[in-house]
Every structure is written in C-alpha cells, then in structure tokens.
DOSE-246938 format. One record per residue (C-alpha): residue in one letter; z, y negated, x negated; chain. Coordinates in steps of 0.001 Angstrom, whole numbers, plus 524288, in hexadecimal, padded with zeros to 5 digits. Layout:
BEGIN
residuo,Z,Y,X,cadena
A,Z,Y,X,A
...
END
This chain:
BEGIN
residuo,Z,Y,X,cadena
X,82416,85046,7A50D,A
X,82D6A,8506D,7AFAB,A
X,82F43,8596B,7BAF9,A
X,837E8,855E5,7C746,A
X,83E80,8613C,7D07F,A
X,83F4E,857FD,7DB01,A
X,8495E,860D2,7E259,A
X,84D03,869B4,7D878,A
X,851FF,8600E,7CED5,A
X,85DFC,863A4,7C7EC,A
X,86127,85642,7C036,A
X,86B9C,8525B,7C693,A
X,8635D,84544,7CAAB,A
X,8629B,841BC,7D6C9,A
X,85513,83E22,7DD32,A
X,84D0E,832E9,7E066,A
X,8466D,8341C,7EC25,A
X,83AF1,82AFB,7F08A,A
X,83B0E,82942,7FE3B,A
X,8312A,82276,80712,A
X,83459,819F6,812EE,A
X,82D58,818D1,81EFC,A
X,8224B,80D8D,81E44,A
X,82589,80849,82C16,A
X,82959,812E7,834B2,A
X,836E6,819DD,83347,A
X,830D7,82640,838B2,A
X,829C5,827A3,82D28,A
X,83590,82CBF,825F8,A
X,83572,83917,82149,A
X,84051,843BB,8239A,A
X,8427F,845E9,814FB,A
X,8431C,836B4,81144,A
X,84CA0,834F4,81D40,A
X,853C6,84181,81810,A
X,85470,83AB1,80755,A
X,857D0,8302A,80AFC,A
X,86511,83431,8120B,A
X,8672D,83E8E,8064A,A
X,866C7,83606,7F9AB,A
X,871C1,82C6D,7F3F7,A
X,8697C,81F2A,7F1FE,A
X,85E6A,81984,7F833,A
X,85648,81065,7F16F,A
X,84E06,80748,7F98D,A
X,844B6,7FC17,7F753,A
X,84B23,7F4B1,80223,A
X,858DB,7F916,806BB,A
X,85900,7F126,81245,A
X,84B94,7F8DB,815CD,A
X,84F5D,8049F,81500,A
X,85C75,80446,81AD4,A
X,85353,8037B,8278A,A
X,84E31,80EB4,822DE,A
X,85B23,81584,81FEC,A
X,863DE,811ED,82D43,A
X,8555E,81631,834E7,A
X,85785,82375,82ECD,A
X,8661F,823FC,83010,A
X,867C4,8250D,82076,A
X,8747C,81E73,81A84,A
X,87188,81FF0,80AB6,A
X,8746C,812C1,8006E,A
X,86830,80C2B,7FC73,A
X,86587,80514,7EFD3,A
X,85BA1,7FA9D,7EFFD,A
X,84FF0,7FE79,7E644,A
X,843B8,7F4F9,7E527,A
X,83B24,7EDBE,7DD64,A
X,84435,7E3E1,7D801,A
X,84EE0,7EC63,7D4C9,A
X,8492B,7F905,7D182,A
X,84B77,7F7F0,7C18F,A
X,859E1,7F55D,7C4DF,A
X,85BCC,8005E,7CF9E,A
X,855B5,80BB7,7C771,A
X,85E06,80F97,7BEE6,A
X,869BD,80F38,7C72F,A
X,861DA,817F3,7D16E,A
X,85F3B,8211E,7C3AF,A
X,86E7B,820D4,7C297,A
X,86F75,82586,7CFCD,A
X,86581,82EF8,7D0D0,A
X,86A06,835D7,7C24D,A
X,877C6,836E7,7C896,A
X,8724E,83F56,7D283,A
X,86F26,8356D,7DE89,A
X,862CA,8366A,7E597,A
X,85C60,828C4,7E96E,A
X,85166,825BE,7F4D2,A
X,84815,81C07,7F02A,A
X,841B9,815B0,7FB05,A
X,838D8,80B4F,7FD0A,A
X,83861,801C9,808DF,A
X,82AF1,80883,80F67,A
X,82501,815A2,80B14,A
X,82331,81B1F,8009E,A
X,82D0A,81822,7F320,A
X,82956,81472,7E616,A
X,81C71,80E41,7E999,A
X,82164,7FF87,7ED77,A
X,82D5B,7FFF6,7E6C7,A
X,833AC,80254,7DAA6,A
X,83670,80FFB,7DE3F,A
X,82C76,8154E,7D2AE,A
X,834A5,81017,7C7E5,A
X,8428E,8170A,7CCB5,A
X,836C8,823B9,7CE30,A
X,83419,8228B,7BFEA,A
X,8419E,8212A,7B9F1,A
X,8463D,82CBF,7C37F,A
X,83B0F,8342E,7BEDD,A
X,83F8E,83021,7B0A4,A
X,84E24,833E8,7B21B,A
X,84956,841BC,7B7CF,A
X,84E47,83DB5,7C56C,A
X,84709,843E9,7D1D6,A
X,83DC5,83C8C,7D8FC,A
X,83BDE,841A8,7E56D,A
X,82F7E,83A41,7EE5D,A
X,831AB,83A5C,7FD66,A
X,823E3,83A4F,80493,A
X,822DC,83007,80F76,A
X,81C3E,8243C,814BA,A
X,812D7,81D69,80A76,A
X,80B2F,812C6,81105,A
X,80069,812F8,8098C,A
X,7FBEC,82297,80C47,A
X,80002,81FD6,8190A,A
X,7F723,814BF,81C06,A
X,7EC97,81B03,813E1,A
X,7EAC1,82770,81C00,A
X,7E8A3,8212E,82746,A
X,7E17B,8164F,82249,A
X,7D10F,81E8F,82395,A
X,7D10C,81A6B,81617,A
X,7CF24,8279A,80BF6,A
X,7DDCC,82AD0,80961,A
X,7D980,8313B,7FAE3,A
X,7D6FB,82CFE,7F0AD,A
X,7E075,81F77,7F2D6,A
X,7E7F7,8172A,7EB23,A
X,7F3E3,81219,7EE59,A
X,7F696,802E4,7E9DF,A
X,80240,7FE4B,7EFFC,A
X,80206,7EE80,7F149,A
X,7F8B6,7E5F5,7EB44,A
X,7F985,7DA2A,7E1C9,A
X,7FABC,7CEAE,7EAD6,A
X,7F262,7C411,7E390,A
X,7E48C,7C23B,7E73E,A
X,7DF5B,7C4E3,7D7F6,A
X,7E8A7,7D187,7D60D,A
X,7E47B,7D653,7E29E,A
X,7D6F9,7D37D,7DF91,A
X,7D7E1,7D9AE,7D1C2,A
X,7DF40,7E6A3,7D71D,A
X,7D44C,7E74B,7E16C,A
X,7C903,7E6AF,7D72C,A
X,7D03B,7F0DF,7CD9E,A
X,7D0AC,7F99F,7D9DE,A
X,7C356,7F978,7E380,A
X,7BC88,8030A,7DD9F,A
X,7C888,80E76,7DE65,A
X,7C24F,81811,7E95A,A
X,7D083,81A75,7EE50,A
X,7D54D,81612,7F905,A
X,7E04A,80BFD,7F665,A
X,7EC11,8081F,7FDEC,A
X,7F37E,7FAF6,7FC8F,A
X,800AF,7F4FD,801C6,A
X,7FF6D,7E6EC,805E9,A
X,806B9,7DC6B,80CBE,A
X,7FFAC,7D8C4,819F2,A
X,8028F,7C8F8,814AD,A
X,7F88D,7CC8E,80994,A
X,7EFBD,7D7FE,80EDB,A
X,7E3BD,7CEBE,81555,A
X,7E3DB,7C846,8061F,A
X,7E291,7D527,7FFE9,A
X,7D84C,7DA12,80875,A
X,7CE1A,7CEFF,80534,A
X,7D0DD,7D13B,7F6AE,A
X,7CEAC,7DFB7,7F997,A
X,7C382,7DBEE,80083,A
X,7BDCB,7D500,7F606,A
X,7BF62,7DCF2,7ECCE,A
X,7BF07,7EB9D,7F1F5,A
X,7B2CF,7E6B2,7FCF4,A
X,7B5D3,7EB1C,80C05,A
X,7BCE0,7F82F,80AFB,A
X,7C0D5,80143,81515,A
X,7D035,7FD7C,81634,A
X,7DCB8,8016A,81E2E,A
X,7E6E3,7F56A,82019,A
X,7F1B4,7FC21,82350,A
X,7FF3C,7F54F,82A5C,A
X,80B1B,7F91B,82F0C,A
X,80A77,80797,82BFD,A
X,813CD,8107E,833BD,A
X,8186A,804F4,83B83,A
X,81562,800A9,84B15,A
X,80AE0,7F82F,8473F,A
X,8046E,80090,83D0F,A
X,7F51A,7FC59,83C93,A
X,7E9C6,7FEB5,83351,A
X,7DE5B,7F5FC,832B3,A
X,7D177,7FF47,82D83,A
X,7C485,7F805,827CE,A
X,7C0AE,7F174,81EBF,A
X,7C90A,7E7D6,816CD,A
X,7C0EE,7DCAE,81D5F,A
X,7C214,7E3E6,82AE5,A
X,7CFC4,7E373,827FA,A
X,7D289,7D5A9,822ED,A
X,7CBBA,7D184,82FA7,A
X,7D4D6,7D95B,837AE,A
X,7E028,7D313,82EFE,A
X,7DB9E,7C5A2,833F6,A
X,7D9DB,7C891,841AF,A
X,7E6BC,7D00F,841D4,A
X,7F09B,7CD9B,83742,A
X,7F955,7D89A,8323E,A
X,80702,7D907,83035,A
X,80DA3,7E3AD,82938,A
X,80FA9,7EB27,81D51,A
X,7FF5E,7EEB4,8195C,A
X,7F869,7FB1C,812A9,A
X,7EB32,7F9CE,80F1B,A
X,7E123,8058E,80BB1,A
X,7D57C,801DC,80538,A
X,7C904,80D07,80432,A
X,7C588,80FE6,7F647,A
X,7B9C6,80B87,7F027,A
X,7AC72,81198,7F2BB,A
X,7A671,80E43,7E7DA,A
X,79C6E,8048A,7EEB4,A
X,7A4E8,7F806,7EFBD,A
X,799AB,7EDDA,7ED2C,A
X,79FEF,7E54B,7E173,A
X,79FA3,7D6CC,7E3C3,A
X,79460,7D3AF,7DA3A,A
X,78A69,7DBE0,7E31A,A
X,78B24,7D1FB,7ECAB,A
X,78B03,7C640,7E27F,A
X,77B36,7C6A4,7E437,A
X,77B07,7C75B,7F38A,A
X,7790A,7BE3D,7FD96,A
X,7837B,7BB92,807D1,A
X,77CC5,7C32F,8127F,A
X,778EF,7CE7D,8099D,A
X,786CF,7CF6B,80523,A
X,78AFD,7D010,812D8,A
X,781CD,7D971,8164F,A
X,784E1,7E13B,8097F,A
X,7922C,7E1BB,811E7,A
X,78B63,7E5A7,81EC1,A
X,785B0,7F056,8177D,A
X,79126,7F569,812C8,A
X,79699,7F662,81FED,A
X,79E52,7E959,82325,A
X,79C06,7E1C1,83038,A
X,7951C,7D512,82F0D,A
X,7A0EA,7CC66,82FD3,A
X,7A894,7D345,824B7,A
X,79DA0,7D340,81D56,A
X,79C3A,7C50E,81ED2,A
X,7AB24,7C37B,81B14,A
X,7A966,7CDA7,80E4B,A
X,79F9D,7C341,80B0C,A
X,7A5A9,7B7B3,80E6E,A
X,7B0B7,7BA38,80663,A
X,7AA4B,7BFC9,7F8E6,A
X,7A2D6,7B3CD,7F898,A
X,7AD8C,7ABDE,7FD24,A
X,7A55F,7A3F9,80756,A
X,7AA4E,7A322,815BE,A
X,7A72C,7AC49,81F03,A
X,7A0A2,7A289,829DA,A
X,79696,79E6C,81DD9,A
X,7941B,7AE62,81994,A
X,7923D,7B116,828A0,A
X,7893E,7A512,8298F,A
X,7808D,7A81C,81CC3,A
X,77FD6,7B78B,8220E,A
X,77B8A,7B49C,82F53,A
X,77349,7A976,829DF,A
X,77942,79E85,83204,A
X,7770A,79049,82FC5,A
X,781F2,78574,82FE6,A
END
C-alpha cells in the first residue's frame, strides 16, 4: 500500500512529471506543460532533436537527456540518481501523451518503487481525440495502440478480439493500413469504422463507413500521414464464416444486401471470402454468360 501527496510530499525527492506534447499543432500546448517544462532541471525526450522544435517554439532553454526504447534500461537509474538528489525531470514523448509508445512506464514503476512522485500532465492523446469525433460510441472502448504487422498475428489478434462490444482504437502506419483493413474485414465482417489522418494538422481528414467503404476510398484516394483507426464494437450478430459455407454465391450476396451493404460491396465481401475474382462473382450474381 502506497499513498502519494503529489504536492505535499516531504521526501526530499524531487518529481517526475509526465508531460504530453502536442500531436501536430503547437497550439495544442497547454499553459501548465509550457509552464513544467521551463521549471524542472532535466528533460527527458524520446527524440531530442524533436523536441528541441518543441522547446525553441515555446522559448524554453532547459538540458535534455535522450530517453527511448533502446536505451531506457541504461538511462533509469541515473534519472533515479537524479530525481533522489532532489531534481525534478520532464518525461516527454515525441507526440501526445507519455508512457504509452515509449518506455516511459518502466522509469513510472521504479519511481513509484523508490517512493518518488509521479505527477501526470493532461494533454493531447490521439486516440480520445480521434475517438470523440469519430460517431462511433466513445464508451465502453479499448485502447490498442499498434498492431502486429504480419498477416497471421494480425489475423490471430483480430479473431481473439471481434466479439469485445467496445469500441476499439488502433495506431497504424498509412504504408500498412489498406492491409490491415482487409484482414479486419475478414475477420470482424463490414463494421462501422473511422480512418482517421493527420489529426490536429492542416490536412486533418476522417473517412466514415464501412471498412469496405473505406478501403475503396483508400484506392481511389491514397492517404498519407500518421493513421488512427476506430472500429464499432461487436453487436453480437456478426454472421461467422461457416453460416455462409452452405450458401450459394447469390444468396451469400444477398445475405449481404440484407444486412445493409450496396450491391457492389456485397459482391466484393463475396468475392474475396471465396477467393474468386470479382468480374466472375458479378457474372454468376447477375447470371451472365461468357
């Protein structure tokens, strides 16, 4: 059991305060992160040359100490060192929120360990952000972060997860986000999504429909950017793939149609379960002879 006077500590520690970054626009700084950051001794950042933008936008002139991934288990326990002799450190991350896409939890838990203040800055997190604008049910959701990257991890993941009812939010490269939207796709059916881009920034977009709706719109227009995506929770009435093991191709389409989706997505949905091409689906549906 441990209790933490976050401002009334009389240790003799100094603090470690988490403090988020603006996701794209500078604006989106808050007066108290501006107003840390130019009061404690060290700065740790996940990129130094990043946040020295950050810094000289501000007009803040504090040391920094580079803190990520691949150093982490070396930097800790000096920053314990420092922090035990009284110095107060800035963790901060190169976008948002800390501690979430960086190593930022482990210095949390030996702080936490050595009785050393954590103090959490609210700020930008892209995730809520994206979600409460997204039309999709901001509660319950889950928040996932980024997802495997191979085809039978994402695959697996997917599977372990379609039948949560929570909303769920992912992080994902725009290189890789049309890939994991057909594996989505197969595996979750055609759920209401939000593909979110560019948050905060001048060409901030999000693309609402379904995830075929939206792969379409991703091969008409390509994205470019860092990309969120919101996914609707399960209703309970996903149809599992072996319900449509017994149909014909047309009655699996319209088995689609039904269910809401326009002709030509449903011909696609079909198309690419059975793994036949979509000119021969559309052919056999509209019964048309070679």
């Amino acid at each position: 059991m441990q209790i933490q006077k976050s401002f009334k500590d009389t240790s003799g520690n100094g603090t470690l305060y988490l403090v988020p970054t603006p996701i794209g626009n500078m604006q989106d700084m808050t007066f108290r992160a501006v107003d840390t950051l130019k009061n404690v001794d060290l700065i740790a950042s996940e990129d130094t040359r990043n946040t020295k933008k950050l810094l000289n936008y501000f007009e803040i002139d504090k040391p920094q100490e580079s803190f990520h991934e691949h150093n982490a288990s070396v930097k800790i326990p000096g920053m314990i060192e420092k922090l035990h002799d009284g110095l107060s450190i800035a963790q901060v991350s190169d976008a948002g929120l800390p501690s979430i896409s960086d190593p930022g939890h482990d210095l949390v838990k030996v702080a936490i360990e050595e009785s050393i203040p954590v103090v959490a800055l609210p700020g930008a997190s892209a995730g809520i952000t994206a979600l409460i604008a997204s039309g999709i049910s901001p509660q319950p959701h889950i928040f996932y972060g980024f997802l495997p990257r191979k085809k039978n991890q994402q695959i697996a993941f997917f599977q372990e997860k379609m039948n949560y009812p929570e909303s769920q939010i992912f992080y994902e490269s725009p290189f890789r986000v049309a890939d994991t939207l057909e594996n989505m796709l197969e595996v979750y059916g055609d759920r209401q999504i939000n593909l979110v881009r560019e948050l905060t920034k001048i060409y901030e977009e999000y693309r609402r429909g379904t995830i075929s709706e939206v792969l379409t719109s991703i091969e008409e227009f390509p994205i470019k950017g860092e990309c969120l995506i919101i996914v609707e929770g399960s209703d309970g009435l996903e149809k599992p793939e072996s319900d449509f093991d017994s149909l014909s191709i047309k009655e699996e389409i319209d088995s689609y149609i039904e269910d809401g989706d326009k002709t030509n997505v449903a011909i696609k949905k079909t198309a690419k379960r059975r793994q036949l091409t979509r000119q021969d689906v559309y052919k056999e549906y509209h019964e048309i002879e070679d």
